[in-house]
C-alpha positions in Angstrom: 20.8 99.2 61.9 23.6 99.4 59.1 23.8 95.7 58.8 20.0 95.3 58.4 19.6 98.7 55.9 22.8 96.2 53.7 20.4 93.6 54.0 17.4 95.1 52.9 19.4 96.9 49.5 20.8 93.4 49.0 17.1 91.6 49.0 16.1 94.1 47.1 19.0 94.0 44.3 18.5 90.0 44.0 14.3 90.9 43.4 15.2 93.7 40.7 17.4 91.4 38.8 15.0 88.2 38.4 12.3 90.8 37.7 13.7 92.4 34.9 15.3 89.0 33.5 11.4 87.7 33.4 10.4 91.0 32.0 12.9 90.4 28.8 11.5 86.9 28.3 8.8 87.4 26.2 10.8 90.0 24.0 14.0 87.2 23.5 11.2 84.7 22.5 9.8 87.1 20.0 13.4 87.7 18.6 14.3 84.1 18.2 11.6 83.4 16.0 13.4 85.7 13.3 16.4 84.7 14.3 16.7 82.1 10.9 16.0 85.0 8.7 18.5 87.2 10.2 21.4 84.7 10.1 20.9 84.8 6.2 21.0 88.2 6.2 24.2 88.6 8.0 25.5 84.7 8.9 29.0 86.2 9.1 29.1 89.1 11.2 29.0 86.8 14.3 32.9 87.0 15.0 34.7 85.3 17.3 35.6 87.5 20.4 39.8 89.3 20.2 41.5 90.4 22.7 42.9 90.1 26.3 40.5 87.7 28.7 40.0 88.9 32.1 37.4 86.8 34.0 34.8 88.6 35.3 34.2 88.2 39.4 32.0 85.5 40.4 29.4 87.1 43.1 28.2 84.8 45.7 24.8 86.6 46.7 22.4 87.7 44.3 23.6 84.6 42.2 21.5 84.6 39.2 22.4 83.9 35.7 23.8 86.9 33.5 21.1 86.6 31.1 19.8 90.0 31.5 20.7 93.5 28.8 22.5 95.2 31.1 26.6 94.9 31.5 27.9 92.9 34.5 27.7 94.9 37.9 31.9 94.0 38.6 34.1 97.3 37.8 36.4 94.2 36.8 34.1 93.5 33.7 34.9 90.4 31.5 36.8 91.2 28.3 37.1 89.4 25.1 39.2 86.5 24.8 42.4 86.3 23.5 42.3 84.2 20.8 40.8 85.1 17.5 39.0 83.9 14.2 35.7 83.3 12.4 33.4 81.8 14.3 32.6 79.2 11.8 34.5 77.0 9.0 36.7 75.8 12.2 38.4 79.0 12.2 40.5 77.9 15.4 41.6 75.1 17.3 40.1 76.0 20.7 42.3 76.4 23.6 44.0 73.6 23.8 46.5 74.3 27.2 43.2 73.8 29.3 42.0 70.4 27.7 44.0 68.1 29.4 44.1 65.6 26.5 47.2 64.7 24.3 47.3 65.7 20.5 46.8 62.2 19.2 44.8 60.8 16.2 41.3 59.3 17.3 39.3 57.1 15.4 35.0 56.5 16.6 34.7 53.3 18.2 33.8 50.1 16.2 30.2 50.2 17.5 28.2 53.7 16.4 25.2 52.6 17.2 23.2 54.8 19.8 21.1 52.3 21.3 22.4 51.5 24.9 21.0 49.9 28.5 22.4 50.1 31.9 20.4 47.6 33.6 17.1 49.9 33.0 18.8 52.6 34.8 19.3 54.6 31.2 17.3 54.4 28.0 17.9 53.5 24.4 18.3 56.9 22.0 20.0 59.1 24.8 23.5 60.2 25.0 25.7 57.1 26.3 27.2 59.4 29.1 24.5 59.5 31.9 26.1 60.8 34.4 30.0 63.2 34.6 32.1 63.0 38.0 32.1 67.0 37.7 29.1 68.0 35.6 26.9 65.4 37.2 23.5 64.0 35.5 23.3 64.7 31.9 19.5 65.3 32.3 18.7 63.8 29.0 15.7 63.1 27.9 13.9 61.4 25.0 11.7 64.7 24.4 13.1 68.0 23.2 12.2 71.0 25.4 13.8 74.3 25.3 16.7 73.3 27.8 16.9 69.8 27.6 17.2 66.8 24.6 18.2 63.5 24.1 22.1 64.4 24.4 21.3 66.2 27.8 20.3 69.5 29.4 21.9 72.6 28.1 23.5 73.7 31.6 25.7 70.2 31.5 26.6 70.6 28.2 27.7 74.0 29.1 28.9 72.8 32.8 31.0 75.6 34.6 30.4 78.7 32.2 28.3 80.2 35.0 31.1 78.8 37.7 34.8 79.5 37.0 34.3 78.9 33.4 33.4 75.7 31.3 34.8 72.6 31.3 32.4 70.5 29.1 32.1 67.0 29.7 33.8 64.3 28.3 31.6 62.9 25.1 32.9 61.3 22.2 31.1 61.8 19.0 30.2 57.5 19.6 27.9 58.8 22.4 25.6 61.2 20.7 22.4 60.9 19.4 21.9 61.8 15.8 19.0 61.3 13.3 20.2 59.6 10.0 19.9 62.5 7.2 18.8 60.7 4.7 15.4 59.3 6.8 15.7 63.3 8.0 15.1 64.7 4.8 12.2 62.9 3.7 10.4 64.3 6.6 8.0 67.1 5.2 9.1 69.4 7.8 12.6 68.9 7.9 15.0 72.0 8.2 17.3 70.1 5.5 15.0 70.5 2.6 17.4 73.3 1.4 20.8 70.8 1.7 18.7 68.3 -0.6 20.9 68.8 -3.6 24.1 68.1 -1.3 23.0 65.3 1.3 25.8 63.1 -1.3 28.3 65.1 -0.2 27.5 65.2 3.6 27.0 61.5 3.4 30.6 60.9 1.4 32.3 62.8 3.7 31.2 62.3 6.9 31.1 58.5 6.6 35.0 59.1 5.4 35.9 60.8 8.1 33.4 58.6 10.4 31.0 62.0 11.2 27.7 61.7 10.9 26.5 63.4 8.0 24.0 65.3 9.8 26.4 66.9 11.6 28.0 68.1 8.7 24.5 69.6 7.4 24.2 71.1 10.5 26.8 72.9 10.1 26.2 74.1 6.6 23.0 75.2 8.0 24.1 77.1 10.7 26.9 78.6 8.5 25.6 79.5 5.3 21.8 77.9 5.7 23.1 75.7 2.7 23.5 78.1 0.4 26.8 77.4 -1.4 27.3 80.7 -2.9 27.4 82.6 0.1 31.1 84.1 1.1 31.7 85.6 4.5 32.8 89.2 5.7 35.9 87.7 6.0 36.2 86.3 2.4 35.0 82.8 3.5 33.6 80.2 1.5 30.6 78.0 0.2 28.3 76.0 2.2 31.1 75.1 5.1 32.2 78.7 4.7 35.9 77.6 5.1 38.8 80.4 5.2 40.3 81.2 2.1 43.9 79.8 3.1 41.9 76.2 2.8 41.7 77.3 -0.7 44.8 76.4 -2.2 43.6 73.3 -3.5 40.3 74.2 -4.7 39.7 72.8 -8.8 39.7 76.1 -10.7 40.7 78.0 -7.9 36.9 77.7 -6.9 36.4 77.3 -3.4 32.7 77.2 -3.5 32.8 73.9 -4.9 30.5 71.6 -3.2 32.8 68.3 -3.3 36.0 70.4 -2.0 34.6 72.3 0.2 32.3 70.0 2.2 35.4 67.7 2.2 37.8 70.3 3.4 35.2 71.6 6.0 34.7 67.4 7.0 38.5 67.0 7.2 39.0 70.2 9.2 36.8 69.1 11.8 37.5 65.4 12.2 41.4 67.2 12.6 40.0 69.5 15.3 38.9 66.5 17.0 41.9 64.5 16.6 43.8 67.5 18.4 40.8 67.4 21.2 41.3 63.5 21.8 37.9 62.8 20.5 36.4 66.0 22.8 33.2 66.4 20.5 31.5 68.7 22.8 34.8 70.9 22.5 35.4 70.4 18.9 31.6 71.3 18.0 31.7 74.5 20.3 35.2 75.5 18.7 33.1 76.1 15.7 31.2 79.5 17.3 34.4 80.4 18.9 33.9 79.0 22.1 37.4 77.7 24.3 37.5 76.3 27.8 37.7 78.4 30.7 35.5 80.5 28.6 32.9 82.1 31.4 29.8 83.6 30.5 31.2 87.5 30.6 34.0 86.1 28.4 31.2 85.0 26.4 28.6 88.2 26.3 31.6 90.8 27.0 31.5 92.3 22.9 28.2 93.3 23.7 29.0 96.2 26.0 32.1 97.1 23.6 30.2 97.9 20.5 30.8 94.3 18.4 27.3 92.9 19.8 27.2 90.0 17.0 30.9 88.9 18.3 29.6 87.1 21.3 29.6 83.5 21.7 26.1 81.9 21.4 25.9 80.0 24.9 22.6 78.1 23.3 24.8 76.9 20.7 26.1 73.4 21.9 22.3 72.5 22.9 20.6 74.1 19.3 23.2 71.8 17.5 22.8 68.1 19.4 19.3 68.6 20.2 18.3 70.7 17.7 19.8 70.4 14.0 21.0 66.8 14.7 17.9 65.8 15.8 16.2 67.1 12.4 14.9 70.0 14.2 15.0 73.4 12.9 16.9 75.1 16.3 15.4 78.7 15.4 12.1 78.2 14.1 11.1 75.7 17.4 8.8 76.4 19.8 9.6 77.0 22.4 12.8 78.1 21.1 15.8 76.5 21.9 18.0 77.9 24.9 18.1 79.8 28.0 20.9 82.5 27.2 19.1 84.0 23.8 22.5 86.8 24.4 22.5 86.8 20.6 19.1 88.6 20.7 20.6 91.8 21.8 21.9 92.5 18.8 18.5 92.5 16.4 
């Protein structure tokens, strides 16, 4: 009788959770249509999670994704992680002990275009990776739907943050699929209308540095929605909203520059993946903070501590390849882009 009442309460648990994640649905959706206007108001606050990292326990039964608004059940709850910095700007290197790859300087591949046929088993204008020994299929595809793009699905770009902590795959920034910015801005509906004034820089800059300059619009958008007057809660800068010890060098002492600051903001990142091996997936997601091993209550854990805009956004990596880089607005879309929405907690 015990072992069938621990039963039943366990049945029961598993139906509560699913029930109340589908009953915040509707409510994330309606936040992420204002989720645009809210970064401008506050773009900054999001700050990278400080302190010790304790990984929260994995549960076996009941197994469904922490995407709900209440803390994890575990006494051992996940903590912030150790290392620290601005979200954005490249504020840190990532954690670098867990990559596996030697600090050595990368140059993209000769050939950058994305075009690319494995006998008809994989399509022109998807990522070049199909398929990841650990991660598995990338599940690309060539439409964009909330959880899936033409760089892949959002839970192989964020492979093992739901399972002992994530371990991205292996894509160089020669795999990706991105949309040229200068055919992007024509478009009348393009979220890069407000980077108009600035697609020189991106373009000088990124083809320097061999990034495509969409990715460093992308960026700007995400960061300061290409505005390059904003400064950060921590002092940061312009449309790349670097840290003010990138300063040093700025003409006039005036970091807000467009030409220095996009081109400090380029070279950080192309450094960043240097020190990755040519990791993009790792260098994009070091932007917003993110590290491997992170796990999802690594991720979500400032939330129950009081610092809800210091979380890591786990739709990032799949808003930025299959979203901005694909000359699509990642807030504004509908259906909106992502599964997690653990941002939307905060508004």
């Amino acid at each position: 009788m015990k072992l069938a009442a621990l039963l039943l309460a366990a049945v029961s648990a598993c139906a509560l959770a699913h029930d109340a994640r589908g009953l915040n649905s509707d409510s994330r959706q309606e936040v992420a249509r204002h989720m645009r206007l809210a970064k401008k108001n506050a773009p900054l606050d999001v700050q990278p999670i400080t302190g010790r990292t304790r990984r929260a326990k994995n549960k076996r039964q009941c197994r469904e994704r922490q995407n709900t608004a209440t803390p994890p059940a575990s006494s051992e709850q996940a903590q912030p992680t150790q290392d620290s910095g601005k979200k954005d700007g490249g504020k840190k290197d990532g954690d670098k002990a867990n990559t596996g790859n030697v600090n050595v300087e990368w140059a993209p591949p000769a050939d950058s275009g994305n075009n690319w046929d494995n006998g008809g088993n994989w399509g022109a204008n998807l990522i070049k990776v199909a398929t990841d020994a650990v991660c598995g299929d990338s599940g690309a595809t060539a439409d964009i739907s909330a959880t899936a793009g033409p760089n892949g699905r959002i839970d192989w770009l964020n492979c093992g943050l739901n399972d002992g902590g994530w371990h991205p795959p292996f894509v160089t920034i020669n795999d990706v699929v991105t949309v040229d910015l200068n055919e992007a801005i024509q478009k009348d509906n393009s979220p890069f209308k407000a980077c108009q004034d600035f697609v020189w820089a991106f373009q000088q800059y990124g083809n320097e540095n061999g990034i495509p300059p969409i990715m460093l619009a992308s960026f700007a958008m995400q960061e300061s929605t290409c505005n390059p007057n904003t400064v950060g809660g921590n002092g940061e800068q312009g449309l790349m909203q670097i840290t003010q010890d990138k300063c040093g060098g700025a003409p006039g002492g005036n970091c807000k520059d467009v030409a220095y600051n996009v081109r400090t903001g380029a070279e950080y990142f192309k450094s960043v993946l240097d020190s990755n091996g040519g990791d993009l997936l790792q260098s994009i997601a070091n932007y917003n903070g993110w590290r491997v091993g992170m796990t999802y209550g690594d991720a979500t854990a400032a939330q129950w501590n009081g610092n809800c805009f210091a979380q890591n956004n786990l739709d990032y990596l799949h808003q930025f390849l299959n979203g901005w880089c694909q000359n699509i607005d990642a807030y504004t879309h509908q259906p909106p882009l992502g599964q997690y929405f653990n941002l939307n907690a905060c508004y």
